[in-house]
Backbone bond lengths (Angstrom), bond angles and torsions (degrees), N, CA, C in turn:
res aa  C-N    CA-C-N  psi(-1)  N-CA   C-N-CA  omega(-1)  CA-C   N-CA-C  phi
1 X - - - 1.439 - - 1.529 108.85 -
2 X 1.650 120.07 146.91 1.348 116.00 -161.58 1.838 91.08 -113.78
3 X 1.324 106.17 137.91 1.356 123.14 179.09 1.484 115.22 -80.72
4 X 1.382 108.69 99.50 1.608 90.27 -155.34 2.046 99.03 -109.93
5 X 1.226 99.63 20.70 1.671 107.69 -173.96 1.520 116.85 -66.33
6 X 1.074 103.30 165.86 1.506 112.85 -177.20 1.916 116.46 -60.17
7 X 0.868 119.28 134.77 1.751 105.05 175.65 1.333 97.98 -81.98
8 X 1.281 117.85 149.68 1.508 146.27 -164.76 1.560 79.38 -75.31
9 X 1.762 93.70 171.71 1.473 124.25 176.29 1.456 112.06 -62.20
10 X 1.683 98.52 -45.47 1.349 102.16 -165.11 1.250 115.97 -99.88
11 X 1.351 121.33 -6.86 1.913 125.54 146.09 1.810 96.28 -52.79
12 X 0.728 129.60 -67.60 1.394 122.67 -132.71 1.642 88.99 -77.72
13 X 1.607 121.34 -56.54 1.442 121.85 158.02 1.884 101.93 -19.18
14 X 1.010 126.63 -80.23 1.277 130.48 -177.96 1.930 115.48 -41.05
15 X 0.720 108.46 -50.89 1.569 125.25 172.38 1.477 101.72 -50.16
16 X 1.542 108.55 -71.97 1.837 114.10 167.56 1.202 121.86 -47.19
17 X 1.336 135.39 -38.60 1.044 128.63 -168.19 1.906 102.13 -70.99
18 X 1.703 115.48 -20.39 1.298 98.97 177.65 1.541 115.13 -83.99
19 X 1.752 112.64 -26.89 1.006 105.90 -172.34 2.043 91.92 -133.60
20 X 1.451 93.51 107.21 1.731 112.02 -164.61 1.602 97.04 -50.97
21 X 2.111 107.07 -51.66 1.435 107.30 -162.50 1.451 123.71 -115.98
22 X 1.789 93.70 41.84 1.739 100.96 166.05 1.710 107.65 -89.60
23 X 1.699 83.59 111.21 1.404 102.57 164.00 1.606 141.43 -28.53
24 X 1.393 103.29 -44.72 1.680 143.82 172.02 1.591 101.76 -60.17
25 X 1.130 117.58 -61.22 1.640 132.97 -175.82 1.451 89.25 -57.33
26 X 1.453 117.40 -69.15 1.603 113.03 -156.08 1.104 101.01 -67.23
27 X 1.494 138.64 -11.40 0.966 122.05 -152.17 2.235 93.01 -94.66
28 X 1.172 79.73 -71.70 1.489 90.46 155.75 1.988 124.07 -21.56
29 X 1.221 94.84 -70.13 1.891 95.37 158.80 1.233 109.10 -25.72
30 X 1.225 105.34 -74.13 1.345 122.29 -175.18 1.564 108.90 -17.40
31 X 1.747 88.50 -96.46 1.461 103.96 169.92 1.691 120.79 -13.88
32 X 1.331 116.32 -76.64 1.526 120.08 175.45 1.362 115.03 -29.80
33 X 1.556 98.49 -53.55 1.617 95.96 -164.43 1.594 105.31 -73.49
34 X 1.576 111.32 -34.48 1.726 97.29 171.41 1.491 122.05 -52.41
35 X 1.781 106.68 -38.48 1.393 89.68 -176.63 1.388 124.42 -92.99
36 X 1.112 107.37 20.30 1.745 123.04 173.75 1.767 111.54 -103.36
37 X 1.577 100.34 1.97 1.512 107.13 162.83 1.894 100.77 85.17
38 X 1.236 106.24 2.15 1.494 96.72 179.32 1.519 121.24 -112.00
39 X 1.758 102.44 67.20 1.621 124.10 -165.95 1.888 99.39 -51.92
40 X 0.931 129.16 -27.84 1.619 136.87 -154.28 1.634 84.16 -85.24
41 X 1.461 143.21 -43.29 1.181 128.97 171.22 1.278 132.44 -75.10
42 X 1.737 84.22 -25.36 2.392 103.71 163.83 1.198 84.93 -57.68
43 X 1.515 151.51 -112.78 0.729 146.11 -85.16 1.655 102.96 -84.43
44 X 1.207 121.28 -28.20 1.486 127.08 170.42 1.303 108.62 -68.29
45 X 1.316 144.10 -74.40 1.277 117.25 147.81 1.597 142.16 -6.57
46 X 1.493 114.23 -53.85 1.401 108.21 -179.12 1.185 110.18 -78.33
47 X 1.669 108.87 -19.78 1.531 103.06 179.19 1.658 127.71 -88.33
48 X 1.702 103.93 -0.21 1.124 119.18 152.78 1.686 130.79 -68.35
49 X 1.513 92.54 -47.51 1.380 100.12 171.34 1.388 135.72 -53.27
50 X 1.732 96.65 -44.56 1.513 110.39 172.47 1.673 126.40 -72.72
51 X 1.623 96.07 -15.86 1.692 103.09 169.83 1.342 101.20 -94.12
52 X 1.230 149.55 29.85 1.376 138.01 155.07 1.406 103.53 -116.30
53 X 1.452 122.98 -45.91 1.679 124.63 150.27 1.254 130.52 -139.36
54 X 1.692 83.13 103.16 1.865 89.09 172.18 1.390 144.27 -31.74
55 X 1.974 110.77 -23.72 0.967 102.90 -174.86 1.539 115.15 -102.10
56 X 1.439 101.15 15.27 1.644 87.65 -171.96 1.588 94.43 -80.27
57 X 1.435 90.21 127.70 2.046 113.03 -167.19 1.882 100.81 -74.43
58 X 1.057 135.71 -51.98 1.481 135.81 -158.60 1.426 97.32 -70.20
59 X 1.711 118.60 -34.23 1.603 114.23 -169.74 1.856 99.87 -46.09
60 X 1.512 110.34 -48.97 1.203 104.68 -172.58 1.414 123.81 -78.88
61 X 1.422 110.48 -18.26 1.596 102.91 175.98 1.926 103.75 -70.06
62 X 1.239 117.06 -42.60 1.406 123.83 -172.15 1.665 108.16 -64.94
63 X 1.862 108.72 -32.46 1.089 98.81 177.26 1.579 125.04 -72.09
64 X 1.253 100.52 -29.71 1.673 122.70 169.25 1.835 99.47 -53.37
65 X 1.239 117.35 -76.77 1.652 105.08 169.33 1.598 122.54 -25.48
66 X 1.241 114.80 -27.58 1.622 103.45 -170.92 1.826 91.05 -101.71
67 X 1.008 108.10 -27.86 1.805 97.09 -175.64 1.587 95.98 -81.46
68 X 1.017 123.88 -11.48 1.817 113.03 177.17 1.832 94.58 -95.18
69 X 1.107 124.61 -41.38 1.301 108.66 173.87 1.984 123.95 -76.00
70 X 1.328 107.43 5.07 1.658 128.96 165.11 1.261 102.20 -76.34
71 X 1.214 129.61 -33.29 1.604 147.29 -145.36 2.046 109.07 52.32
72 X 1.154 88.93 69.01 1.443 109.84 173.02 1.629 121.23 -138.97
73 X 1.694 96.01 66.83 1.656 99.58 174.52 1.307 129.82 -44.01
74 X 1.141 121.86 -26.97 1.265 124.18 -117.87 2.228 86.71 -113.22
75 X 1.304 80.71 -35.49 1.410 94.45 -165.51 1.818 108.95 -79.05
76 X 1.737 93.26 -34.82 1.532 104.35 162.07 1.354 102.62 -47.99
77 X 1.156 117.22 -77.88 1.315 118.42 -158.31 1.318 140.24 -30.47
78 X 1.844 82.61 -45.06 1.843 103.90 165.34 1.534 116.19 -63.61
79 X 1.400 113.81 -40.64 1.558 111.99 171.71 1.479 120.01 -70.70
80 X 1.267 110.67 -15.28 1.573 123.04 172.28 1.705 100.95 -60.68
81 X 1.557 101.89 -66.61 1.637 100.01 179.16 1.161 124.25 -62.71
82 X 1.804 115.11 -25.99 1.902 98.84 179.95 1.247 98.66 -81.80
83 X 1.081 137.06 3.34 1.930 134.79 -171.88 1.873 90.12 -86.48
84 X 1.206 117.62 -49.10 1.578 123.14 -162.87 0.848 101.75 -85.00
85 X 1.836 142.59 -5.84 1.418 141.78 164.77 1.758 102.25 -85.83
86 X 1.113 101.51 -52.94 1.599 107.02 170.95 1.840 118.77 -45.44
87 X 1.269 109.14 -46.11 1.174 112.45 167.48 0.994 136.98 -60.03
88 X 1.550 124.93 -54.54 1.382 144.40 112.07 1.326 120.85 23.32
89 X 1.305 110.33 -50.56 1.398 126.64 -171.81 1.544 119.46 -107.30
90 X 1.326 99.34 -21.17 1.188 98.54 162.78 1.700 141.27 -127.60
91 X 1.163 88.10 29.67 1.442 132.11 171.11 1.414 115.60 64.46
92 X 1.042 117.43 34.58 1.598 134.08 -175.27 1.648 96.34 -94.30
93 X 1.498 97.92 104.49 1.505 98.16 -172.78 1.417 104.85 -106.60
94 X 1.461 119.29 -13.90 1.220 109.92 157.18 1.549 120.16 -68.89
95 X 1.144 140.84 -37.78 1.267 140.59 -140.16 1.737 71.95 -113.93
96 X 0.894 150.89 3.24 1.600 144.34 148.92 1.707 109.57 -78.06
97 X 1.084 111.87 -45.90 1.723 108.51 167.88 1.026 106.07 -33.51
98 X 2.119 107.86 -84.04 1.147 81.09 -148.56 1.616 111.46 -79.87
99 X 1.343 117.54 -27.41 1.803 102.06 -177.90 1.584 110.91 -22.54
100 X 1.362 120.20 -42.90 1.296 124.73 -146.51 1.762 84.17 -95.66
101 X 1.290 144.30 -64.15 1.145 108.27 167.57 1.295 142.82 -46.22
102 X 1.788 132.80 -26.75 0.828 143.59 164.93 1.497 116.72 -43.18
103 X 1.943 114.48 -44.82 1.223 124.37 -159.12 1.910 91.51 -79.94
104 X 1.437 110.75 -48.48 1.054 103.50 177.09 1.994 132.73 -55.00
105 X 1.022 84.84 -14.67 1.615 96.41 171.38 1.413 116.36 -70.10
106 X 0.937 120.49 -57.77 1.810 154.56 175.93 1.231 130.84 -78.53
107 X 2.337 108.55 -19.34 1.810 89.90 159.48 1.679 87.23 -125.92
108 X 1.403 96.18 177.74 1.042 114.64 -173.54 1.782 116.31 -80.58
């Protein structure tokens, strides 16, 4: 049988600690810590991720999920649009959908 579960916080912590600025890892961190309810460490994570590469497009839609679950619209929103400029730019027209539906949900 194939183990197909999530790696813990502290695997992936371990993984990072060899390689500080794999994108994939942080990105992943990320993830865990959003779904373990601890968005305030997503967001250090995603904001790691996105300063090593700007264009990875989902860091910002996911990061936008943890600043709307902070209750910080406003700030989503802005990461909603640099995610859909990023995309934009890098021709990820899927990961431009949905940012851009996402943003439309959430600003006015």
């Amino acid at each position: 049988m194939i183990n197909c579960s999530m790696p813990s916080v502290a695997d992936l912590e371990k993984l990072l600690a060899a390689a500080p600025g794999d994108t994939f890892l942080l990105y992943g961190l990320a993830q865990a810590h959003a779904g373990n309810g601890r968005h305030d460490l997503a967001l250090a994570c995603y904001d790691r991720c996105l300063a090593a590469d700007p264009s990875y497009c989902y860091a910002y839609f996911h990061k936008a999920r943890s600043l709307e679950a902070l209750a910080r619209p406003a700030e989503a929103a802005a990461t909603l649009r640099a995610g859909a400029s990023a995309a934009r730019e890098a021709g990820d027209l899927h990961a431009l959908a949905e940012i851009s539906s996402y943003l439309d949900e959430i600003a006015p």
